[in-house]
DRENZA-849359 format. One record per atom (N, C-alpha, C, O): atom name; x negated, y, z. Coordinates in pm, 1 decimal. Layout:
REM DRENZA-849359
<pt atom="CA" east="X" north="Y" up="Z"/>
...
This chain:
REM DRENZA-849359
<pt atom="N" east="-3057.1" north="-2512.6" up="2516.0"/>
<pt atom="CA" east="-2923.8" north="-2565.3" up="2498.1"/>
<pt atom="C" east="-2908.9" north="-2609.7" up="2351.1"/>
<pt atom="O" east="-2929.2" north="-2525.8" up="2263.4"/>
<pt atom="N" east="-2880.7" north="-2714.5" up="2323.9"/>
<pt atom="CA" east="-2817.3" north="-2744.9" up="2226.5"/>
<pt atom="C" east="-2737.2" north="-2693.5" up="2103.7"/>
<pt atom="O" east="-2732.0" north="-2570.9" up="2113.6"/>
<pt atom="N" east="-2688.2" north="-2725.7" up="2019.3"/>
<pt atom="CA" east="-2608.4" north="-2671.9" up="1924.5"/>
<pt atom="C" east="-2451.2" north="-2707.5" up="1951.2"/>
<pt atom="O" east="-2351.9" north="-2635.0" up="1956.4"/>
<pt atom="N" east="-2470.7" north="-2864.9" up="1967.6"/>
<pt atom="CA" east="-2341.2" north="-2886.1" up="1993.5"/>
<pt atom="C" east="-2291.4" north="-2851.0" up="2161.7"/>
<pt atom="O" east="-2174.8" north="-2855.3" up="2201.0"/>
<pt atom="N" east="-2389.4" north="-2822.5" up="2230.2"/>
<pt atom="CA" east="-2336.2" north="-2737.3" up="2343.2"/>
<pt atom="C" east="-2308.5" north="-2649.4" up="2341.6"/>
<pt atom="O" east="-2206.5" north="-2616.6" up="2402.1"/>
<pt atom="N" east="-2387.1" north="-2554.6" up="2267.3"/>
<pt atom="CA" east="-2343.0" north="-2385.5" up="2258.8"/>
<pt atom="C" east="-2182.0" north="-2369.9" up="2182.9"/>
<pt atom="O" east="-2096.8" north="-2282.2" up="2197.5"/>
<pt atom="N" east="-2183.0" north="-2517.1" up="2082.0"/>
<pt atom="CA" east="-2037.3" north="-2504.0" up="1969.2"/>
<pt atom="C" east="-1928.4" north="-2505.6" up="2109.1"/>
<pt atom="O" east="-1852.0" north="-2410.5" up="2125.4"/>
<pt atom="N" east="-1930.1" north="-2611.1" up="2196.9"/>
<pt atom="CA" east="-1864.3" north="-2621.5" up="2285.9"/>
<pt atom="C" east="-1828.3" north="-2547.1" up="2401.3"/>
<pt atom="O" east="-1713.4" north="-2538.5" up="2444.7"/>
<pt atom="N" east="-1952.7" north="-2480.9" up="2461.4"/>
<pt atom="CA" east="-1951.5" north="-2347.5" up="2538.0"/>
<pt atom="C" east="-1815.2" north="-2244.3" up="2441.2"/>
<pt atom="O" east="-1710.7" north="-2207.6" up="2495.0"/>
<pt atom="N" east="-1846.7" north="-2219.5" up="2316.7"/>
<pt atom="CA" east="-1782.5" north="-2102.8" up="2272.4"/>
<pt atom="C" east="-1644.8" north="-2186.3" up="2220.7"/>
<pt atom="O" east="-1572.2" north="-2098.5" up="2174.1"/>
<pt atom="N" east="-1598.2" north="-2275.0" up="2212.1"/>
<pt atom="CA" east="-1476.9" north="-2358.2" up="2156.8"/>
<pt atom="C" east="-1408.8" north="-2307.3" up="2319.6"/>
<pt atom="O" east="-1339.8" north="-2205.6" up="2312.8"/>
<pt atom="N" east="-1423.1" north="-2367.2" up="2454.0"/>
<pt atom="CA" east="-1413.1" north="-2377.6" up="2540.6"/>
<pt atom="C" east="-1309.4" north="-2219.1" up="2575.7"/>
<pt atom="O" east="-1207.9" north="-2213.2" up="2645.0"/>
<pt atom="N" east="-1388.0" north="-2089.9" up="2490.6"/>
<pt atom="CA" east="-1347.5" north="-1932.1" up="2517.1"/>
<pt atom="C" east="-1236.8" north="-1911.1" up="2400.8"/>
<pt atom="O" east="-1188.3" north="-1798.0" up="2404.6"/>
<pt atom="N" east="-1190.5" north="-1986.6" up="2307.7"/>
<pt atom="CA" east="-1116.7" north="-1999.9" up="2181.6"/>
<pt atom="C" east="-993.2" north="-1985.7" up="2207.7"/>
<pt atom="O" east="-975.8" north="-2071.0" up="2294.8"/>
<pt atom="N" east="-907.0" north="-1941.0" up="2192.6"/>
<pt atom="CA" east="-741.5" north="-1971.5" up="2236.5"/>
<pt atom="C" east="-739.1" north="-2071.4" up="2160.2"/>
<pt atom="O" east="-808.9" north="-2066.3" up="2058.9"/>
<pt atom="N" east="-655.7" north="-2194.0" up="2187.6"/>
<pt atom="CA" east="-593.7" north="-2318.3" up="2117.2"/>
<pt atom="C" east="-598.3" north="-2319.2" up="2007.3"/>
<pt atom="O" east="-665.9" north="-2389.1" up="1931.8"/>
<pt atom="N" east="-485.0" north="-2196.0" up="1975.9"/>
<pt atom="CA" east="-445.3" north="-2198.6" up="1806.6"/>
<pt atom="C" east="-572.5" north="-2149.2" up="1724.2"/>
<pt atom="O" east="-568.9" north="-2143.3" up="1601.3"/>
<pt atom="N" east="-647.7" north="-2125.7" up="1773.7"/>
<pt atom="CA" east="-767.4" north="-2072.0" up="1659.9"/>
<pt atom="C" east="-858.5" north="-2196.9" up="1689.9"/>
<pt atom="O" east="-866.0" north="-2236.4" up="1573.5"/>
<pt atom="N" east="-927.3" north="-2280.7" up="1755.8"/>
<pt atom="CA" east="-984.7" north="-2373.4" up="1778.6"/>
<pt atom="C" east="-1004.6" north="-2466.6" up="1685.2"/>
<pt atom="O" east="-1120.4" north="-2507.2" up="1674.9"/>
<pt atom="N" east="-902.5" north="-2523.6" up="1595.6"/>
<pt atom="CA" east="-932.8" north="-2606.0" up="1444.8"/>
<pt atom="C" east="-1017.0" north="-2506.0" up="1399.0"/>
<pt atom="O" east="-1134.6" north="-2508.7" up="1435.3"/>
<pt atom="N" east="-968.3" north="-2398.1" up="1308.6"/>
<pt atom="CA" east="-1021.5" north="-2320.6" up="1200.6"/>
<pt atom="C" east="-1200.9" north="-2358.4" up="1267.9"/>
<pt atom="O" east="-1287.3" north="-2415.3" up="1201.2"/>
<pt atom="N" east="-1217.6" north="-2311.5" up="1403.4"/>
<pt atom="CA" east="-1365.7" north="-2292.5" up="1447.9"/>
<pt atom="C" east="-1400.3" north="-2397.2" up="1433.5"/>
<pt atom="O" east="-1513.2" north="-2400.6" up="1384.6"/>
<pt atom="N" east="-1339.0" north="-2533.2" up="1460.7"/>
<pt atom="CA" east="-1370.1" north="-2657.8" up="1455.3"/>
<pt atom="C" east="-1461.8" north="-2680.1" up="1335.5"/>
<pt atom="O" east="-1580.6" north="-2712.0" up="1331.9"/>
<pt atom="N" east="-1350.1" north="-2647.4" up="1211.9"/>
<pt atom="CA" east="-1391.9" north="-2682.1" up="1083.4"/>
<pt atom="C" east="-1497.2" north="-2624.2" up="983.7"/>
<pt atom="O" east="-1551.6" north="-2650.6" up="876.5"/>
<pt atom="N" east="-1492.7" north="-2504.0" up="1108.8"/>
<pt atom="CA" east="-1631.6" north="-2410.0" up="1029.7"/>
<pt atom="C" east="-1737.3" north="-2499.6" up="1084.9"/>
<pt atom="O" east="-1800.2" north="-2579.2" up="1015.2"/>
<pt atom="N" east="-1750.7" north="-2486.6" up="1186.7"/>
<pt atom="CA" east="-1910.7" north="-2559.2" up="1259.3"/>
<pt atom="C" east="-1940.2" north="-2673.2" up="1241.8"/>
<pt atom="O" east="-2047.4" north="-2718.2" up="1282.4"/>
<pt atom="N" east="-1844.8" north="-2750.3" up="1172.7"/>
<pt atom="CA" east="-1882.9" north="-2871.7" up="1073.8"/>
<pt atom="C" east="-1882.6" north="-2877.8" up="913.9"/>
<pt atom="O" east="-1890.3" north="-2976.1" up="840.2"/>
<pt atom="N" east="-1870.8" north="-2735.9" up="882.3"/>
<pt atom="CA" east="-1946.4" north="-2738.0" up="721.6"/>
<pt atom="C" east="-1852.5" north="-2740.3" up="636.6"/>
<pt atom="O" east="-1883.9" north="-2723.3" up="518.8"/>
<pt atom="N" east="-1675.5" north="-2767.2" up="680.1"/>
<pt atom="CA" east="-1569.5" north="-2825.3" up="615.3"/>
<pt atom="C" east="-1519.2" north="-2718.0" up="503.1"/>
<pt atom="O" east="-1474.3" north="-2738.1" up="390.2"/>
<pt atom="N" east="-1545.2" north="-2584.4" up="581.7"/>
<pt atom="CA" east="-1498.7" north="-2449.6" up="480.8"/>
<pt atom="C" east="-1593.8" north="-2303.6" up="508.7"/>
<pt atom="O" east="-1653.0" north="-2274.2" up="612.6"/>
<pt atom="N" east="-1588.7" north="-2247.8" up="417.8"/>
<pt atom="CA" east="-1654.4" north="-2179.7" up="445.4"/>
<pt atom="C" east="-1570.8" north="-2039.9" up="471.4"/>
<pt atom="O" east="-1617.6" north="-1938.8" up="523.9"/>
<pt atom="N" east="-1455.9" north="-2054.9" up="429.7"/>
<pt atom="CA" east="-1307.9" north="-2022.0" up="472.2"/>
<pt atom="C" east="-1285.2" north="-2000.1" up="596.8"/>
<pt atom="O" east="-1308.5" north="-1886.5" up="638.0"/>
<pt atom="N" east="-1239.6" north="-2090.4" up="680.0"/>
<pt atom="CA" east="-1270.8" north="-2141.4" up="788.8"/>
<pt atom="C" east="-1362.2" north="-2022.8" up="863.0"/>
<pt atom="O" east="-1313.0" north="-1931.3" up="929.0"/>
<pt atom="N" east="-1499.9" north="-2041.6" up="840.1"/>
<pt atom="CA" east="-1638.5" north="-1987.0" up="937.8"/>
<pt atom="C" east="-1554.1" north="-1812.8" up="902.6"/>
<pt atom="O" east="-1503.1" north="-1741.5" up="989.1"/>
<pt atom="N" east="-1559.6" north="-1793.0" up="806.5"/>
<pt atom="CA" east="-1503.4" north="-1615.8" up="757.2"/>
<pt atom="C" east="-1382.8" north="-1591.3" up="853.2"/>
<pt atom="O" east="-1366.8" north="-1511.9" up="945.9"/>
<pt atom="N" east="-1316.0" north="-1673.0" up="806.4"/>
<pt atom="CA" east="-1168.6" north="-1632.3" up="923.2"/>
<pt atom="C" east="-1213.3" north="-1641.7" up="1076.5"/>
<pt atom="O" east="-1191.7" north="-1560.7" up="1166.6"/>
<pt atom="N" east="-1274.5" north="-1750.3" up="1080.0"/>
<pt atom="CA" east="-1345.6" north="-1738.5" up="1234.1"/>
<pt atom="C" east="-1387.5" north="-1659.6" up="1334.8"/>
<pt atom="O" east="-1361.0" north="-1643.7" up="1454.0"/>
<pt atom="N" east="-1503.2" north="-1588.1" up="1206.3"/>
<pt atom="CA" east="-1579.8" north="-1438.4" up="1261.5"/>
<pt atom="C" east="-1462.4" north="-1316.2" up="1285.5"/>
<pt atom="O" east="-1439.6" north="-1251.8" up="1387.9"/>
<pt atom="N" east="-1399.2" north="-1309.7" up="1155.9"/>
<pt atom="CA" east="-1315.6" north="-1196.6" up="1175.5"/>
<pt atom="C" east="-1197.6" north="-1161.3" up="1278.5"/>
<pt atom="O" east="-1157.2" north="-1053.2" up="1321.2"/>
<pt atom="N" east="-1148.6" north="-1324.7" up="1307.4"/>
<pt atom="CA" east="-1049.7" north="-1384.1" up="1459.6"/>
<pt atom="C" east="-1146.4" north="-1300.6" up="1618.8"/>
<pt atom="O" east="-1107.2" north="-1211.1" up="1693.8"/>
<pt atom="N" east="-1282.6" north="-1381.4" up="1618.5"/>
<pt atom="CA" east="-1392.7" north="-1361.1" up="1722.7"/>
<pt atom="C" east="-1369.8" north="-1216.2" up="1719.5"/>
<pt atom="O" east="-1344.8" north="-1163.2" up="1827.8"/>
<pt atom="N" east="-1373.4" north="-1154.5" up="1631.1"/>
<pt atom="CA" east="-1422.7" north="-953.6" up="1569.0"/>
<pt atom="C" east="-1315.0" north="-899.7" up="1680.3"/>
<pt atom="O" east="-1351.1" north="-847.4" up="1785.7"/>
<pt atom="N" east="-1207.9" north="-914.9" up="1651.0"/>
<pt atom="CA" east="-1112.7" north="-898.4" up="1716.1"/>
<pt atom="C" east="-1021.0" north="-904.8" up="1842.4"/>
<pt atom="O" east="-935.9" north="-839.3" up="1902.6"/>
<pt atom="N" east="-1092.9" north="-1029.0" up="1846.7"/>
<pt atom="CA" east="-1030.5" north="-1063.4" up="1977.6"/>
<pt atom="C" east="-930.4" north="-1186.8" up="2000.7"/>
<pt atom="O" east="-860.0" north="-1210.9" up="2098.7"/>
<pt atom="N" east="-949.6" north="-1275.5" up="1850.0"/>
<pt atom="CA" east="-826.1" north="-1327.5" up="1832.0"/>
<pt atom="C" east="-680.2" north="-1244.6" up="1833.3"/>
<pt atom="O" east="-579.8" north="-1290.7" up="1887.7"/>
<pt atom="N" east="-683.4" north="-1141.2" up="1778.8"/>
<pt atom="CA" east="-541.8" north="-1025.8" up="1732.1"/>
<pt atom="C" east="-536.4" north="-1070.8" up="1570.5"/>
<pt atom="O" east="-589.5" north="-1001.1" up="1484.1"/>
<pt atom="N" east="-475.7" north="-1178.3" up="1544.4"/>
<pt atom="CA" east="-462.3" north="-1179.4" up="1353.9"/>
<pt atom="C" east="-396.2" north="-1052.1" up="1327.0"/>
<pt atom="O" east="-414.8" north="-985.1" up="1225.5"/>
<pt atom="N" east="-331.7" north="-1027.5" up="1406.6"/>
<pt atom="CA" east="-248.6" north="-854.0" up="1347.7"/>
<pt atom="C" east="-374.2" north="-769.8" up="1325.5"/>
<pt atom="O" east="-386.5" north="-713.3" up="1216.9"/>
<pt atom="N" east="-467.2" north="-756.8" up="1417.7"/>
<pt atom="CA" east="-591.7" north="-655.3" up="1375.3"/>
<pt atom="C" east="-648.3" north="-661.9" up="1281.7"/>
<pt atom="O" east="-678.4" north="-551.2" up="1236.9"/>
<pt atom="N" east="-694.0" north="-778.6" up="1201.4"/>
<pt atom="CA" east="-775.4" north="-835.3" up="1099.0"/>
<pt atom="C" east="-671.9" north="-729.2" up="967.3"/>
<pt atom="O" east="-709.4" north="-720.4" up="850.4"/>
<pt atom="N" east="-596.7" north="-688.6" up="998.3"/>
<pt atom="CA" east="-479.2" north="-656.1" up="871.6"/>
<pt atom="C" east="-519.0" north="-512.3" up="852.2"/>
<pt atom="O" east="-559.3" north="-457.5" up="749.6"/>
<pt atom="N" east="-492.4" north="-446.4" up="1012.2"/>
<pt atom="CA" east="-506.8" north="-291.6" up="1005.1"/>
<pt atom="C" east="-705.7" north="-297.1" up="1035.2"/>
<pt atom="O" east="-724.3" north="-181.8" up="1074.1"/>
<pt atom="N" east="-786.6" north="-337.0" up="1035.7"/>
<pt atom="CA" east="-944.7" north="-369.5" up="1015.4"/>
<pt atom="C" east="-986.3" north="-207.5" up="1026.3"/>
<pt atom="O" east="-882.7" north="-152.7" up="1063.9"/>
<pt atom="N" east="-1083.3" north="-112.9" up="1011.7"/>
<pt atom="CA" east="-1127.5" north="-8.4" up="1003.2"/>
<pt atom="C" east="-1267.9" north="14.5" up="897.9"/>
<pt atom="O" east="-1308.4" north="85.8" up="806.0"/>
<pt atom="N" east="-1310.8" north="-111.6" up="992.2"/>
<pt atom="CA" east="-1469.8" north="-130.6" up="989.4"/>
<pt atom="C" east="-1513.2" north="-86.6" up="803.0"/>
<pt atom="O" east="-1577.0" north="-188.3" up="776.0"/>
<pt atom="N" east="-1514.5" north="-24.5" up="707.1"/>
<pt atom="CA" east="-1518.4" north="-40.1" up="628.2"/>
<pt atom="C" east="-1662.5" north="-98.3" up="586.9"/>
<pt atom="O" east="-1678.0" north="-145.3" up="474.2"/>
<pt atom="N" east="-1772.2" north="-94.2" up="684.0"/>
<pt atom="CA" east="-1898.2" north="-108.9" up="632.7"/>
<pt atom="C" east="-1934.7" north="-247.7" up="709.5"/>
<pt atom="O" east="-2053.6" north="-278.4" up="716.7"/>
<pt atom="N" east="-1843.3" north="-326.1" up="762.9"/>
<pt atom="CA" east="-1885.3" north="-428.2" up="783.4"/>
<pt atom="C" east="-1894.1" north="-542.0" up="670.8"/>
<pt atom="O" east="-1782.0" north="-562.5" up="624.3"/>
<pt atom="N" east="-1979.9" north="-611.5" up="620.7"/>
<pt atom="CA" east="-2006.4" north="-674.7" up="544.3"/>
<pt atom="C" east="-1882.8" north="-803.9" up="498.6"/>
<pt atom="O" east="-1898.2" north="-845.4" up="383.7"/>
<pt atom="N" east="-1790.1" north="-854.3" up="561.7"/>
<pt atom="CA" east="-1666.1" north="-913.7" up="525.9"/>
<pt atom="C" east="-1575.0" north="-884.8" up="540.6"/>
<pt atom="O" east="-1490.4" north="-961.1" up="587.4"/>
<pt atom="N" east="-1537.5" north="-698.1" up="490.4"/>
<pt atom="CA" east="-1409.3" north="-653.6" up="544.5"/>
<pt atom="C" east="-1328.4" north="-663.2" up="407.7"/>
<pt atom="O" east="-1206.6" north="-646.0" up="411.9"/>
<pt atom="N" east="-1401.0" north="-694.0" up="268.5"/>
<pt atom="CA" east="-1336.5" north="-737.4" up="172.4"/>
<pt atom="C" east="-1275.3" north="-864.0" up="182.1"/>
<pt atom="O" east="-1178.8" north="-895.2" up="112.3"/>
<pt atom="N" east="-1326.1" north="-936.5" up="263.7"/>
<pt atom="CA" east="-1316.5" north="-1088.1" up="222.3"/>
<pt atom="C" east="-1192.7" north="-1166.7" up="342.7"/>
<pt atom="O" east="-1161.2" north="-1285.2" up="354.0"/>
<pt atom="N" east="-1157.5" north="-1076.6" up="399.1"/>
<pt atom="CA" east="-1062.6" north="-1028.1" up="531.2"/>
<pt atom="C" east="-958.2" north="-1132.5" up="521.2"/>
<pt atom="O" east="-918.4" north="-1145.8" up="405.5"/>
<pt atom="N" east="-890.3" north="-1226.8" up="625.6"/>
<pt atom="CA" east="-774.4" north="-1290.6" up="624.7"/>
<pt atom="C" east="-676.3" north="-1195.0" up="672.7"/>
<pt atom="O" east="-688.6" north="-1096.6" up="745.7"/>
<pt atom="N" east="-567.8" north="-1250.9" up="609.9"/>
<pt atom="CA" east="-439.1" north="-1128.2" up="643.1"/>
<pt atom="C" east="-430.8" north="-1052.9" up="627.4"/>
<pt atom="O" east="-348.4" north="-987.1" up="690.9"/>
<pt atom="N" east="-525.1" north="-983.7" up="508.7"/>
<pt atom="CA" east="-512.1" north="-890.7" up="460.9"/>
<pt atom="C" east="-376.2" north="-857.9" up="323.0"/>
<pt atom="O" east="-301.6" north="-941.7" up="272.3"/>
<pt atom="N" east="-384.2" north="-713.0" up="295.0"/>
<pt atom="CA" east="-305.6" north="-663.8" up="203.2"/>
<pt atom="C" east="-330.5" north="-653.8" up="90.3"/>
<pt atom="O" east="-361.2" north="-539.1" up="58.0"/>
<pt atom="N" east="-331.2" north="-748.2" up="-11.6"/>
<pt atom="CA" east="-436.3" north="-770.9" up="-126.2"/>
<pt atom="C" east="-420.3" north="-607.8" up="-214.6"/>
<pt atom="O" east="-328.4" north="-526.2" up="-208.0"/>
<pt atom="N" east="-558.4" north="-603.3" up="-300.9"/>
<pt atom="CA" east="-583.2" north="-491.0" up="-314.3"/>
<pt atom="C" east="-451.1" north="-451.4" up="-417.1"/>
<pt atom="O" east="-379.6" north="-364.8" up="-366.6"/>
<pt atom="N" east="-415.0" north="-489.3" up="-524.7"/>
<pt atom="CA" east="-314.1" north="-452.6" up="-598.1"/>
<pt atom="C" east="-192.0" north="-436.1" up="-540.0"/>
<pt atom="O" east="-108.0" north="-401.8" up="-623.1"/>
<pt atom="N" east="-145.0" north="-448.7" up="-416.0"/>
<pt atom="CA" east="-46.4" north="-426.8" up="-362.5"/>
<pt atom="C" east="-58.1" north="-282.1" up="-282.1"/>
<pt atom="O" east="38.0" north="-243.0" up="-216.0"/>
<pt atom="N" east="-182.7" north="-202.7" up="-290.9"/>
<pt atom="CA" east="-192.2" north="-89.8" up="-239.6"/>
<pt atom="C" east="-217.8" north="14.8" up="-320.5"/>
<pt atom="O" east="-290.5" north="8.2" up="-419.6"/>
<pt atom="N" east="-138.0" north="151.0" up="-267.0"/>
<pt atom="CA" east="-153.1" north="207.9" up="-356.9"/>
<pt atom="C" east="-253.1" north="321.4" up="-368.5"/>
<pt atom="O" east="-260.5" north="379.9" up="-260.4"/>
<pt atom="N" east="-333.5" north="373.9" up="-461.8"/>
<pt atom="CA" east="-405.2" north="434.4" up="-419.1"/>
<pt atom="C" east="-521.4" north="406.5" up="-364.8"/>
<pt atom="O" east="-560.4" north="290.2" up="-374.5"/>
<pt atom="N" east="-614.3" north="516.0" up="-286.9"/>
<pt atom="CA" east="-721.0" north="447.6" up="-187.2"/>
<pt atom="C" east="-707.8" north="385.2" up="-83.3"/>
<pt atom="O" east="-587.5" north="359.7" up="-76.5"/>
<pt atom="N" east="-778.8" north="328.2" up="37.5"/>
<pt atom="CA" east="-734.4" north="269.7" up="116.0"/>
<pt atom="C" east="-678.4" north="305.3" up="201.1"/>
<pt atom="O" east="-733.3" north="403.9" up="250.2"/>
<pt atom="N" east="-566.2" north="268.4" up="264.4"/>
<pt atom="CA" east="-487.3" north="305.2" up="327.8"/>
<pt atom="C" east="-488.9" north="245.5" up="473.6"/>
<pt atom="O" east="-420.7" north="147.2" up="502.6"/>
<pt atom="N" east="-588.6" north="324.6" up="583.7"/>
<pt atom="CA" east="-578.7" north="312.5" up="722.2"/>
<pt atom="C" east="-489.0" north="318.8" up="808.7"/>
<pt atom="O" east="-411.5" north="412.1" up="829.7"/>
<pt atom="N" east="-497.2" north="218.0" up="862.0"/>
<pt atom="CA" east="-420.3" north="221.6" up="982.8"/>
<pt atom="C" east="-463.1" north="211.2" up="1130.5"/>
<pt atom="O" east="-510.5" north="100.6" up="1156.0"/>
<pt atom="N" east="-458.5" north="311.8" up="1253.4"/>
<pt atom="CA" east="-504.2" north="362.7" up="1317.3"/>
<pt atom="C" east="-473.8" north="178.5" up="1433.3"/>
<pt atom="O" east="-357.2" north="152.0" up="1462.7"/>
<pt atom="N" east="-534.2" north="126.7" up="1458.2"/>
<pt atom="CA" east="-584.2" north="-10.7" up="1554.4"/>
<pt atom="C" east="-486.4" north="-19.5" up="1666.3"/>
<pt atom="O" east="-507.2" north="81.3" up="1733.8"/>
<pt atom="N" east="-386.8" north="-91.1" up="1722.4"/>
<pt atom="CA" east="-326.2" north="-110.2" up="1831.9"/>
<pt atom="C" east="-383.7" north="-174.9" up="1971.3"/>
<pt atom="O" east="-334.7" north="-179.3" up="2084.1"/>
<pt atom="N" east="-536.2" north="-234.3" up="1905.4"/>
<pt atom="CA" east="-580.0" north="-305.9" up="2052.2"/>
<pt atom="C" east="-657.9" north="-219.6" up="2150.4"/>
<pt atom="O" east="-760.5" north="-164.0" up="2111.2"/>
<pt atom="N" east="-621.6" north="-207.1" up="2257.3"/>
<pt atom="CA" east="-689.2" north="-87.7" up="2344.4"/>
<pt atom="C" east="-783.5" north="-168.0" up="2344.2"/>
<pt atom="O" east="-801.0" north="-288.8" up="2328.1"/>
<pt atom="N" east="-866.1" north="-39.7" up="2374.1"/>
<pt atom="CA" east="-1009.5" north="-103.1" up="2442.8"/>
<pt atom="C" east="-1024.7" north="-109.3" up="2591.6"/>
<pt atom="O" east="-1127.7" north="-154.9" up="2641.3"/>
């Protein structure tokens, strides 16, 4: 299969509103974009999850959209227990 088939296979599973951002990653446009992408996919498409995140050892949980920038917290990090059932 292809590349631009497989882009399309997985565009196809995208909810709408996230579909640009993916768009613009898989054409090189941001690299912004591809980060927010993964972390949308991580989730489930829940932008609320990306906020309360856990994962601390996943390799872009610094680099996180919607997150609570660090100077606005106080202290160490401050968890919040995940609302999406499994």
């Amino acid at each position: 299969m292809s590349r631009e088939e497989q882009i399309q296979r997985r565009l196809d599973q995208i909810p709408i509103s996230c579909r640009g951002m993916y768009k613009k990653a898989v054409k090189k446009k941001s690299m912004r974009a591809a980060l927010n992408s993964l972390c949308l996919e991580c989730v489930g498409y829940q932008r609320e999850e990306i906020k309360v995140c856990t994962d601390l050892a996943c390799p872009l949980w610094a680099y996180r959209p919607y997150s609570v920038p660090e100077k606005a917290q106080i202290g160490h990090f401050k968890l919040v227990e995940s609302t999406n059932a499994a």
